[in-house]
C-alpha positions in Angstrom: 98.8 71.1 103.1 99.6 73.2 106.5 103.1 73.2 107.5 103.3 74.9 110.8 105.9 75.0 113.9 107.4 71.8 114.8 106.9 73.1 118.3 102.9 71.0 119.2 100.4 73.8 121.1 101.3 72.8 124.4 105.2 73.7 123.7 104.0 77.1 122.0 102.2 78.4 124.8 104.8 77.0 127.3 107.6 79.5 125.1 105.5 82.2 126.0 107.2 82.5 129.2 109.4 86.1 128.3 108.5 88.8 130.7 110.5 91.6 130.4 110.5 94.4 132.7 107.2 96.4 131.8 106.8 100.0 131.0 103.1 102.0 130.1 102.9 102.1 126.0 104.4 105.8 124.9 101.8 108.3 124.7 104.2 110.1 122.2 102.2 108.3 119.6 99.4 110.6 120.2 101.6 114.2 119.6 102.8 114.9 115.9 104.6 118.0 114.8 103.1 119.5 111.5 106.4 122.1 111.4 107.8 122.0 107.4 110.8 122.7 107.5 114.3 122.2 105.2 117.4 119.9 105.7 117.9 120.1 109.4 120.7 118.3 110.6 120.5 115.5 113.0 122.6 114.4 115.9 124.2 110.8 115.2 124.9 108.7 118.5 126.4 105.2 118.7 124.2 102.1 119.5 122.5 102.8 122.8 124.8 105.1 123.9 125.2 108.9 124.4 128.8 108.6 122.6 128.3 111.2 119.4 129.2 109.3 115.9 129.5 109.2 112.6 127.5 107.4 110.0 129.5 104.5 107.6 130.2 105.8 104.4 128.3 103.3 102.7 125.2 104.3 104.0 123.7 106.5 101.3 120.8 107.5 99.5 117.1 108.7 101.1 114.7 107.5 103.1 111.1 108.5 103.3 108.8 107.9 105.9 104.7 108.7 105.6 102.2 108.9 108.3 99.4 111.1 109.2 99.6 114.7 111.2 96.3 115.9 112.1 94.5 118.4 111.1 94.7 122.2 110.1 92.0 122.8 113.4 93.6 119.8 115.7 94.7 121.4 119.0 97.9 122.2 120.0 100.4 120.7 122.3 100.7 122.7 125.1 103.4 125.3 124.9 104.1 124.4 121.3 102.4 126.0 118.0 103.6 123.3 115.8 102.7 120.0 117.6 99.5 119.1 117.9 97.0 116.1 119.6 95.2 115.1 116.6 93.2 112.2 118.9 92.4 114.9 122.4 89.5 115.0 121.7 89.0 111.0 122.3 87.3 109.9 119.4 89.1 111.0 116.0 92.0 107.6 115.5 95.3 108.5 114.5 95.2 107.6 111.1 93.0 110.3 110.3 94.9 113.4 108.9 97.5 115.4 106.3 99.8 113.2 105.2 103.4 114.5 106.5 106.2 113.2 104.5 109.6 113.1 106.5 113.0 112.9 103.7 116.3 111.6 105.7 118.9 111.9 103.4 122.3 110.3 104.4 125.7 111.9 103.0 128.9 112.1 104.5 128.5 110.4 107.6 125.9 113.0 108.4 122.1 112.6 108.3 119.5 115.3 107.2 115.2 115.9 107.9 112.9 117.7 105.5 109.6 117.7 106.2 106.3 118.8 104.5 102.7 118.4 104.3 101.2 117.1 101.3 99.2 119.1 99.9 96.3 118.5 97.3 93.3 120.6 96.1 91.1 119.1 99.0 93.9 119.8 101.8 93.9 123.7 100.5 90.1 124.1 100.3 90.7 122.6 104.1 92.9 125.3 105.2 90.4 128.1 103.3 87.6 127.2 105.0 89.3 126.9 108.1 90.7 130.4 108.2 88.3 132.3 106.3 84.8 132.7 107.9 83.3 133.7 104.7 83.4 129.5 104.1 81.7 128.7 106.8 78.9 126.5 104.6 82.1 124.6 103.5 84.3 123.3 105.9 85.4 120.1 107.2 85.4 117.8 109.9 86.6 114.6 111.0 84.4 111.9 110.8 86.4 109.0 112.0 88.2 107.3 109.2 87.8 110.3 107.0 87.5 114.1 107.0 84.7 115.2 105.0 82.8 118.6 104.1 79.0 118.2 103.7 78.8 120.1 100.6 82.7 119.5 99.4 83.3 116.0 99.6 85.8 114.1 101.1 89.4 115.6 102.1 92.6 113.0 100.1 94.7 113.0 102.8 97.9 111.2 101.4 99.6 109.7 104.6 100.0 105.9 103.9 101.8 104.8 101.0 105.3 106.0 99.0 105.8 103.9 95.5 108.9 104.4 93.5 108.3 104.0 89.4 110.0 105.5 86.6 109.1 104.5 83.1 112.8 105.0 81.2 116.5 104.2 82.6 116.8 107.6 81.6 114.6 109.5 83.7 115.0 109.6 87.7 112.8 107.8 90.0 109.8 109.1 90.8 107.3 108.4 93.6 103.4 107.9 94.1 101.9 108.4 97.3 98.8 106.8 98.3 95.8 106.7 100.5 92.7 104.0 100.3 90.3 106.7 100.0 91.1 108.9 97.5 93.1 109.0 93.9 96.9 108.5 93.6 99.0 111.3 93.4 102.9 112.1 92.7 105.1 113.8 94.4 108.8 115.7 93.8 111.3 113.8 95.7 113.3 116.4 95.8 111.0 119.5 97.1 108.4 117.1 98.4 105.8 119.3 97.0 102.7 117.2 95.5 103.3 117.6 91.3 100.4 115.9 90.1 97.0 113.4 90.7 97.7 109.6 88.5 94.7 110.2 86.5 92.1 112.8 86.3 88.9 113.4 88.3 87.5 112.1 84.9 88.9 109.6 85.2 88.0 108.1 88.5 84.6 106.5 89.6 83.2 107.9 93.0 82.7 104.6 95.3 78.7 104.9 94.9 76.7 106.9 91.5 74.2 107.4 94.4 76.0 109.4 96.3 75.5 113.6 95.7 78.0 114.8 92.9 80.7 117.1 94.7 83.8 118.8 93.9 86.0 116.2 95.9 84.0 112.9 95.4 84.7 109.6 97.7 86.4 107.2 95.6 88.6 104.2 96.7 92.0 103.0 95.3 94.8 100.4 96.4 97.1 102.2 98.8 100.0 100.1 97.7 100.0 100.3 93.9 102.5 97.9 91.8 105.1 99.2 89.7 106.5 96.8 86.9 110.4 98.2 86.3 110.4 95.3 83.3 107.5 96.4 81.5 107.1 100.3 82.8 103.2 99.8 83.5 102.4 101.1 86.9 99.2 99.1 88.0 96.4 100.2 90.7 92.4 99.5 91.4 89.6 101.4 91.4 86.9 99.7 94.0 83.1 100.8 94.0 80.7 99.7 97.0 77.3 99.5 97.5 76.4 99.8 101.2 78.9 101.6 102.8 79.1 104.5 100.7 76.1 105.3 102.6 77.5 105.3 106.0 78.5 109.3 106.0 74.7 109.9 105.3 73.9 109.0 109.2 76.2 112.2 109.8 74.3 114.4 107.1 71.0 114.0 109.0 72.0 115.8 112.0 73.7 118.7 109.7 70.2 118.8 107.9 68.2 118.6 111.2 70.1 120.2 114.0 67.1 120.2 116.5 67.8 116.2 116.5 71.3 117.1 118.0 69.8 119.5 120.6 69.0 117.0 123.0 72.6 115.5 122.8 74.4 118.6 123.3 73.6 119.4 127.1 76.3 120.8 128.9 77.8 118.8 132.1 77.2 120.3 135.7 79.8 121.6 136.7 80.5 122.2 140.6 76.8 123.1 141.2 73.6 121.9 142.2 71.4 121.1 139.7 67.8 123.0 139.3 64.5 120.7 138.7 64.9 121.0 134.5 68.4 120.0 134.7 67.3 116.8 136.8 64.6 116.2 135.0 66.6 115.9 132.0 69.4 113.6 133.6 65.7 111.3 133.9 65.4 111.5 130.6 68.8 110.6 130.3 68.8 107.8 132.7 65.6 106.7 131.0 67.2 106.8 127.7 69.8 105.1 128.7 68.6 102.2 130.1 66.1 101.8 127.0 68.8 101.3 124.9 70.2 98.5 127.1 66.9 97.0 126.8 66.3 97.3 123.5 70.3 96.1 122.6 69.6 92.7 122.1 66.0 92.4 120.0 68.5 95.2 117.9 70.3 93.0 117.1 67.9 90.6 116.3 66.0 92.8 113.9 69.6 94.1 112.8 70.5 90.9 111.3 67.0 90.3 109.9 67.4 93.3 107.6 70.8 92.5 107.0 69.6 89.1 105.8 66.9 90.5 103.9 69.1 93.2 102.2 71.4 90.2 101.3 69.3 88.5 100.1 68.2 90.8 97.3 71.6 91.8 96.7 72.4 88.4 95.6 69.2 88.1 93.3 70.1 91.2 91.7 73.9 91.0 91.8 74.1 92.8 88.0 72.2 95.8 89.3 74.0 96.4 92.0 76.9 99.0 92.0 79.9 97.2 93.8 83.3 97.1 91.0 86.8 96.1 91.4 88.4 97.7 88.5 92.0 96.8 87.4 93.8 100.0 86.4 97.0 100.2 84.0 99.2 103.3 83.2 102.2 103.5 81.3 102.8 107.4 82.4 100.7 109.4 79.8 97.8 109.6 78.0 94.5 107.8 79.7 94.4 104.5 81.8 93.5 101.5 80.2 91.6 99.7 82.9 88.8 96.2 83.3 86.4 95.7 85.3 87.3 92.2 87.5 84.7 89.4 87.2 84.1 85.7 87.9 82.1 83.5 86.2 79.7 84.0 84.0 80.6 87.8 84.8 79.6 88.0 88.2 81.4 91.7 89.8 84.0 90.8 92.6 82.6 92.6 96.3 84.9 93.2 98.3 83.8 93.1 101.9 86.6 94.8 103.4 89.3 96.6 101.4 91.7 96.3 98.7 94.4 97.8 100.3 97.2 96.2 98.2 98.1 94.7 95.2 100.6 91.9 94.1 102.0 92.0 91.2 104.2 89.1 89.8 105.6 88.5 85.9 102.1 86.6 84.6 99.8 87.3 87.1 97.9 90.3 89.6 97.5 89.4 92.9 93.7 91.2 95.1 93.2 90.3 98.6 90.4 91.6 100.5 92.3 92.7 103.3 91.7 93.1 107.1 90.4 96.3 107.1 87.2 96.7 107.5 84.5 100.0 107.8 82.3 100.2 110.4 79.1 102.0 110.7 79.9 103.6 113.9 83.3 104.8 113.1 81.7 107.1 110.2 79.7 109.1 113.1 79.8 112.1 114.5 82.3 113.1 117.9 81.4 112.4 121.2 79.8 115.8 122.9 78.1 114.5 126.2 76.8 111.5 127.7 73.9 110.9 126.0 76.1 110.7 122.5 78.6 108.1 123.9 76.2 105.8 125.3 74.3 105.7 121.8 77.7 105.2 120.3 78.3 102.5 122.8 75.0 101.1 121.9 75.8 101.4 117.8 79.1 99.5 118.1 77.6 96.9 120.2 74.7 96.6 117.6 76.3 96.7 114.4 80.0 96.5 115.1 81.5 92.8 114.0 85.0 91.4 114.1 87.3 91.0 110.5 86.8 88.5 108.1 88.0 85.2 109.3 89.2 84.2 105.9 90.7 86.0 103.5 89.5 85.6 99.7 92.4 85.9 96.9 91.8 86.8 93.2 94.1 86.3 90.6 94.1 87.7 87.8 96.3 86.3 84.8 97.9 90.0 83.2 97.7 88.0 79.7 93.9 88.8 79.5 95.0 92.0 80.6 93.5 93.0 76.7 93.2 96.6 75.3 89.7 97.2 74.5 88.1 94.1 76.5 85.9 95.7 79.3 86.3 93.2 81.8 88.9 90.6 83.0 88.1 87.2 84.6 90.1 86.9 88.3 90.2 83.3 89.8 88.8 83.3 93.1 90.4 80.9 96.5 89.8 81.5 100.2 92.4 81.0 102.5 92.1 80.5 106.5 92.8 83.6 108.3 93.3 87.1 108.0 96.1 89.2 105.7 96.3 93.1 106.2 100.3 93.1 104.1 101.8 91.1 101.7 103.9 90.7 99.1 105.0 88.2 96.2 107.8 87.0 94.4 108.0 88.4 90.7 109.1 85.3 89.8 106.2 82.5 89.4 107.4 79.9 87.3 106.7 77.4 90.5 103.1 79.6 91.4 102.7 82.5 92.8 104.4 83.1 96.7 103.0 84.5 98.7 105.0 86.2 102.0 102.4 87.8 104.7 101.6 87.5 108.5 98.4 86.5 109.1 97.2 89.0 111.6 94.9 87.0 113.7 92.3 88.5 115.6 94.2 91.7 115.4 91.6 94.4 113.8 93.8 97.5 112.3 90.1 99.1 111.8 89.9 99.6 115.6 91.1 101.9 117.3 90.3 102.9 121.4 87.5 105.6 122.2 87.6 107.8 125.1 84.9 106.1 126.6 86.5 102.1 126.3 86.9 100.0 129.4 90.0 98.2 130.2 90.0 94.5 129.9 91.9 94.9 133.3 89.6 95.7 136.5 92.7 98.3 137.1 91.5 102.1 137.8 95.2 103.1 136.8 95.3 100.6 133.1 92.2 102.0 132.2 92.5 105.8 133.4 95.8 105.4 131.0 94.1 103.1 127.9 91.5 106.3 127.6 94.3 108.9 127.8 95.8 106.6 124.7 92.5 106.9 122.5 92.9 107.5 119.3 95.2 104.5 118.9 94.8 101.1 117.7 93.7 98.4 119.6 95.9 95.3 120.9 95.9 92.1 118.8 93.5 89.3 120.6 95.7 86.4 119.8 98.8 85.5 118.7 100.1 86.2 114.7 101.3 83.8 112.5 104.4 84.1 110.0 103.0 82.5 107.2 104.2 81.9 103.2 101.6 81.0 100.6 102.2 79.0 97.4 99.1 78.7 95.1 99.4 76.8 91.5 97.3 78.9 89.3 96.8 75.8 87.1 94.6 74.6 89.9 92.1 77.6 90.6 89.5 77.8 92.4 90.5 73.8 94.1 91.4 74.3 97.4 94.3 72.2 96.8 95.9 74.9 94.7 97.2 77.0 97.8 100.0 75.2 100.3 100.4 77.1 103.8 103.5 77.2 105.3 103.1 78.7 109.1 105.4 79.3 112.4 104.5 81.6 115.9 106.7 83.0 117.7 106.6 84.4 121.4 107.0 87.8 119.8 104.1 87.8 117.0 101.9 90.1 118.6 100.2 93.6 117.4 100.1 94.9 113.8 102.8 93.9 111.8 104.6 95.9 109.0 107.8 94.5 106.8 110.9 95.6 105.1 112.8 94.1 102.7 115.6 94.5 100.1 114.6 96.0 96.8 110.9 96.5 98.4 110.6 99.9 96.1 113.0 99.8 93.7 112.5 96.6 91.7 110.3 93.3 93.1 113.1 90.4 93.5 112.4 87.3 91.9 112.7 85.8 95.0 112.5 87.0 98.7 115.1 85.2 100.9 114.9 87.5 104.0 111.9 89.4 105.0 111.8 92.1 108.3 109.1 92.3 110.5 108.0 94.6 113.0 104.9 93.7 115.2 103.8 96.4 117.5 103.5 93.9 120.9 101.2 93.2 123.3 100.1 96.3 125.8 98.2 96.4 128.7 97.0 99.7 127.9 96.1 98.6 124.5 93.1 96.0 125.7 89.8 97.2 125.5 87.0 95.0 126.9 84.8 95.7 124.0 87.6 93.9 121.9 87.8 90.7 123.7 84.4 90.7 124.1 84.3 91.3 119.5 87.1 88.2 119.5 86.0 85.9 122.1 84.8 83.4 119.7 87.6 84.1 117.0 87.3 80.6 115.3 91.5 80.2 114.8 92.2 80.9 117.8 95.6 79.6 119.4 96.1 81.4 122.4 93.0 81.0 124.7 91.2 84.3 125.7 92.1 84.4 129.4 95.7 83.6 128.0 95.6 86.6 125.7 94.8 88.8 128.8 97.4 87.3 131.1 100.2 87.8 127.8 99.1 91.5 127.4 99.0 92.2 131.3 102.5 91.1 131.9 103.6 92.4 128.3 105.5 91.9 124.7 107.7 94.6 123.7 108.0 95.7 120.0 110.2 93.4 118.4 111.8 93.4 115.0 112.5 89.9 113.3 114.1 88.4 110.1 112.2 86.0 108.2 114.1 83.4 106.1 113.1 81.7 103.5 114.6 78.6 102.1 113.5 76.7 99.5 113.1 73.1 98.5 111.9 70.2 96.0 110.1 67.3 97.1 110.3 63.8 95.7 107.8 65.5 92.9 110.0 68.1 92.1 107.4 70.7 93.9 108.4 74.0 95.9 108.5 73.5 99.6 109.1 76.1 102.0 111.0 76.4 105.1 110.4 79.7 107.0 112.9 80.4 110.3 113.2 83.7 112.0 117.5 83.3 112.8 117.6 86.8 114.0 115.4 89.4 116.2 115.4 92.2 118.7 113.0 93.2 121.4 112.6 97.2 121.7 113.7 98.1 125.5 110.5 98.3 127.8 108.5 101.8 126.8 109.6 101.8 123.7 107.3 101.6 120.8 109.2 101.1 116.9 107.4 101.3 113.2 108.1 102.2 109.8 110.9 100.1 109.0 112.9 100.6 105.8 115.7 98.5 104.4 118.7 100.9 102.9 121.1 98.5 100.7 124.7 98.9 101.7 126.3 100.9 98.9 129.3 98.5 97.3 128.1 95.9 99.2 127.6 92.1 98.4 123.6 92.5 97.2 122.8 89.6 99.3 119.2 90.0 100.9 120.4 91.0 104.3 123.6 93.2 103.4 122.4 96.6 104.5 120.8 98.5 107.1 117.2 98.2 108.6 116.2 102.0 109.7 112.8 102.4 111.8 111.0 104.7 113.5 111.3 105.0 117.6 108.7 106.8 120.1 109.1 107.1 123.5 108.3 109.4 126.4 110.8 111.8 128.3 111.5 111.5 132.3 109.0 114.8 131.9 106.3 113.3 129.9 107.9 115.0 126.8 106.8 113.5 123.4 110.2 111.8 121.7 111.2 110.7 118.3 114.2 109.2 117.5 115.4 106.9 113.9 117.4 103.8 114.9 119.7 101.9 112.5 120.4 98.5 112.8 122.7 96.2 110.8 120.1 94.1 109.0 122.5 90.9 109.1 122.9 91.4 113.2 120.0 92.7 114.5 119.9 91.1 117.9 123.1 93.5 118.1 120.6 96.6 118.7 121.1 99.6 117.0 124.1 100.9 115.4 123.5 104.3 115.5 120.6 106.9 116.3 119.4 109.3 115.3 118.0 112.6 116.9 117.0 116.2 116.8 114.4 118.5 119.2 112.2 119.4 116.3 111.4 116.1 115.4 108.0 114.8 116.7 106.3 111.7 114.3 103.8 110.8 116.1 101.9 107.3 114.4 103.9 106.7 111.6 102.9 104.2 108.6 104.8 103.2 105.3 107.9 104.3 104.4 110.8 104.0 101.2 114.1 104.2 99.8 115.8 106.0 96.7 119.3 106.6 95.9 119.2 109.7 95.1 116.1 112.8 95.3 115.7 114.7 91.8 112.8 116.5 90.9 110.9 115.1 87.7 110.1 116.5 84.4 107.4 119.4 84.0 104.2 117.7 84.0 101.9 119.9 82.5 99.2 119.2 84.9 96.2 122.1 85.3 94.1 121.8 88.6 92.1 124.1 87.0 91.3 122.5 84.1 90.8 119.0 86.2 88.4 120.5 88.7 86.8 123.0 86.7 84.3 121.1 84.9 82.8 119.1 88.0 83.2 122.6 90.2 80.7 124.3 87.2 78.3 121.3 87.3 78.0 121.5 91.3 77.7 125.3 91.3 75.3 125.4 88.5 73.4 123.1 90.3 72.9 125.2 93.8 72.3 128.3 91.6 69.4 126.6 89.8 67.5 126.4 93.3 65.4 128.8 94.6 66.8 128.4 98.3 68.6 131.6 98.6 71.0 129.5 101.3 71.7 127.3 98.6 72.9 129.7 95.9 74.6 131.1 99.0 76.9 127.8 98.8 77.3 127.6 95.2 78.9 131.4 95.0 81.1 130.3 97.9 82.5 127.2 96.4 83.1 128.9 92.8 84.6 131.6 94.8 86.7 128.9 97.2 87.6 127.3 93.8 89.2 130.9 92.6 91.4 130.6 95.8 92.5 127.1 95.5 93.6 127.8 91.6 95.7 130.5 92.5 97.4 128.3 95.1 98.8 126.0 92.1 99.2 128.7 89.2 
């Protein structure tokens, strides 16, 4: 059953007619600040005015907002030692670096910023090797999605997720914050220092056995854990792949053979006339070049031949193979209790893409595998000259391939959630269309409901290289869409607003899973949500759900991603249509979502799903992160309080700005209330974000990174001292001696 718009095609694509004056997309999404500093105040204004103001009383409590903020070697802005480009160098995306976490505390009509890095065991063996020279075996580097040290491992860079839980009334809140690659971890709301990993290295499985045991091993987790405030259990996942764990090998070969890099690191003439080696090599370029042109297609011919093949087998031999979904459960101490997901007759779930949340409602865990996928190419190495880009060029058009279609659901009943049983049986449905968020109602007595977007055609997992072509045969659109790399790509159709209702008394049956669906003029770009109680306590019910979607930019349209989409099977807005919407433009908009409910003549839930209210960002103007703040002594309805977001925008100078706007969440076509400002505040991209009412530190924890890292640190060094490579017990002394430094940072 598919309940969509009353509005037919035709109508829809006929509404698209709102073409508000255009502006170029902010480039102050590509400057962050990484500056940590303590309870700053910031200057309040009214609405969109320059009037100064005072907050309402009965906004209260904290909000915290998490993104990434480069690197400890990104370059600077110039004139600036705090802000930094952490995309110049036109390959590295955005959502690669520290995790910065930004506390705006509201009290007395005022509003104050604290700011600091979060910083693990990984981020301090970062900054060690960085600055001391004596590391130089150990340090790290970007590799797109990740930042990795060949003989370290891979960098936890917490910068997506914040998760309230507290186990006892008693105790304050306290807060997770997540990454998909890498272990949980908590942090002090109050000092925003990081206090301790959920779980010990022990405890976690690396994402591949094959892979080379190292002191910071890749492992993947849910970056938006649940938290049961009924029950006190906080849950998570730990996934295991079996291909793409291999990816950051491709990297390894040119660290182990750097002669194969020689040929790619030629530098460009500059101003000069070149002598008969120099243009004998640009042959050899030219040659190579045009080779792999050539050779593009029958790639991908034999491509998907071994891809078959490989397939194949790993289908034949699916109990040998390493892929794992494992549900984890921790009630605050002590070990996890945790199963491994399977399906019939105890087939492992693969997960294709990622797991990126969880649902969690009173009987039942909700998996998706979300629309996020990894790609070969983005696990590569930088672009150094020609040469390397047209070979990347070459690898994305080979391998590269659009998100999953469909999106495949498991639920998992928590009643067979049973201590001691290794392995829990999830119910399996696929559903048309893609899901990157969602959330659920706790309440599932009439199934489990589902609230999402379905982000069609809109890949999160791409972001624009400094070598993309515009869409646009515009010398000015694409000169500025390559001055925006680093940042994700436009959406290639239209998203829908969709609500989900699957009978779990059904599974697997198709018929299990009603679709409620509506478009809007406005769905475009990445969508994130907001709604009340989103940290503190899952509502039985959602009633109103925010949305922001990030719009539709010209300078956001790279050919190679019409040319990924072209043939995207749901597609509602034809291609050409797509172009001509992102050329003339869609500003950021933030929307309500309602959601009323109904009985049919069987007594069944029906869903109705309107969007009442909504407000279109001025042109220019780019808004994430939004966070809904309850209104203290107010009604508790789902819409009394106030939606706070995140606002980036360039200066009549070019000047990187960041400002916080507040709406009314019952009136937001209003605008803002207020804003907020300050000249020390530069976000840059910006992801999740949450609310508590108040910021106290928790209890001692007891935690030792010593005693964590310690025992895999002894087996890695023992292991280069055991060789008779002199270079190699080189490494091992330096990482025990790294290891010293990094205690001493914590004790």
């Amino acid at each position: 059953m598919n309940k969509t718009n009353p509005s037919t095609p035709e109508t829809f694509l006929s509404s698209l007619d709102t073409k508000p004056e255009k502006a170029p997309f902010p480039k102050a999404i590509l400057s962050v600040s990484r500056e940590e500093f303590d309870n700053i105040e910031l200057t309040v204004k009214a609405g969109l005015t320059e009037t100064d103001a005072e907050l309402p009383s009965d906004l209260q409590g904290y909000v915290f907002i998490l993104g990434p903020a480069g690197s400890i070697d990104s370059p600077k802005e110039s004139g600036s030692s705090e802000v930094v480009k952490p995309a110049k160098n036109g390959w590295n995306p955005l959502y690669n670096g520290d995790g910065m976490v930004r506390r705006i505390g509201f009290t007395g009509g005022k509003a104050q910023l604290k700011t600091k890095i979060a910083k693990t065991a990984s981020y301090y063996a970062d900054s060690i090797t960085h600055q001391n020279k004596a590391y130089e075996n150990l340090n790290f580097q970007n590799i797109g999605i990740a930042r990795a040290s060949l003989n370290l491992g891979i960098a936890t860079q917490l910068s997506v997720t914040l998760t309230p839980f507290k186990f006892s009334e008693s105790e304050p809140y306290r807060l997770s914050i997540t990454v998909d690659m890498g272990r949980p971890y908590e942090i002090d709301p109050e000092k925003l220092e990081v206090v301790q990993p959920i779980g010990l290295n022990k405890e976690w499985k690396g994402i591949n056995p094959l892979l080379p045991l190292q002191p910071f091993p890749l492992c993947m987790s849910a970056a938006h854990p649940c938290f049961d405030f009924d029950s006190g259990e906080l849950y998570t996942i730990n996934l295991g792949r079996s291909i793409s764990s291999f990816l950051p090998n491709i990297r390894k070969l040119f660290y182990h053979f750097p002669i194969l890099g020689q040929p790619f690191n030629q530098p460009p003439l500059l101003g000069r006339e070149a002598n008969w080696l120099e243009r004998l090599w640009q042959i050899c370029q030219n040659f190579l070049q045009s080779l792999l042109e050539f050779l593009i297609e029958v790639g991908k011919e034999i491509y998907q031949f071994i891809e078959g093949v490989i397939n194949f087998f790993r289908n034949l031999f699916q109990g040998f193979t390493d892929d794992f979904v494992e549900i984890i459960r921790w009630h605050g101490s002590g070990e996890f209790e945790r199963w491994k997901v399977v399906l019939n007759h105890n087939r492992p779930v693969k997960i294709k893409e990622t797991l990126h949340q969880l649902g969690l409602t009173k009987n039942y865990i909700v998996l998706m595998d979300t629309a996020f996928k990894l790609a070969l190419e983005e696990m590569l190495f930088p672009s150094r000259s020609e040469i390397i880009i047209n070979l990347e060029v070459c690898l994305r058009k080979l391998t590269d391939k659009p998100q999953l279609a469909d999106t495949s659901i498991y639920i998992i009943p928590r009643s067979e959630l049973i201590p001691g049983n290794p392995t829990v049986k999830a119910r399996k449905v696929v559903i048309p269309r893609e899901i990157a968020h969602y959330v659920v109602d706790y309440d599932d007595t009439d199934g489990i409901v589902i609230h999402t977007v379905n982000s069609c055609a809109t890949d999160a997992a791409e972001t624009i290289r400094n070598f993309d072509k515009s869409v646009y045969d515009d010398r000015e659109v694409n000169n500025r869409l390559q001055n925006l790399a680093g940042m994700l790509i436009d959406g290639m159709d239209t998203c829908s607003i969709a609500c989900y209702v699957i009978n779990p008394n059904k599974l697997p049956d198709p018929s299990s899973v009603k679709s409620y669906l509506i478009d809007r003029h406005y769905t475009w770009g990445n969508p994130v949500y907001a709604y009340r109680n989103m940290t503190l306590k899952q509502p039985d019910k959602i009633e109103d759900i925010y949305w922001i979607f990030y719009g539709a930019w010209e300078e956001l349209s790279p050919q190679f991603a019409f040319d990924l989409y072209k043939d995207y099977k749901y597609r509602k807005v034809p291609t050409e249509q797509a172009k001509a919407i992102a050329r003339e433009g869609r500003p950021t908009t933030l929307c309500k979502v309602r959601i009323d409910r109904k009985r049919n003549q069987q007594q069944e839930l029906e869903i109705e799903l309107s969007t009442p209210d909504y407000y279109q960002f001025p042109p220019g103007y780019f808004a994430n992160s939004p966070q809904f703040v309850p209104r203290q002594g107010g009604t508790g309805t789902s819409s009394d309080g106030y939606i706070v977001c995140v606002i980036l925008f360039d200066g009549k100078d070019g000047s990187p700005n960041t400002e916080i706007w507040i709406f009314d969440a019952a009136k937001l076509s209003d605008g803002p209330q207020y804003r907020l400002s300050n000249p020390k505040m530069c976000f840059g991209f910006t992801i999740h974000t949450t609310w508590l009412p108040d910021a106290v530190s928790p209890p001692a924890s007891g935690y030792s990174v010593r005693d964590d890292y310690e025992p895999i640190v002894s087996e890695v060094v023992k292991k280069y001292l055991e060789t008779k490579h002199p270079e190699k017990q080189k490494v091992g002394e330096e990482i025990q001696a790294l290891f010293e430094e990094i205690y001493k940072q914590f004790e």
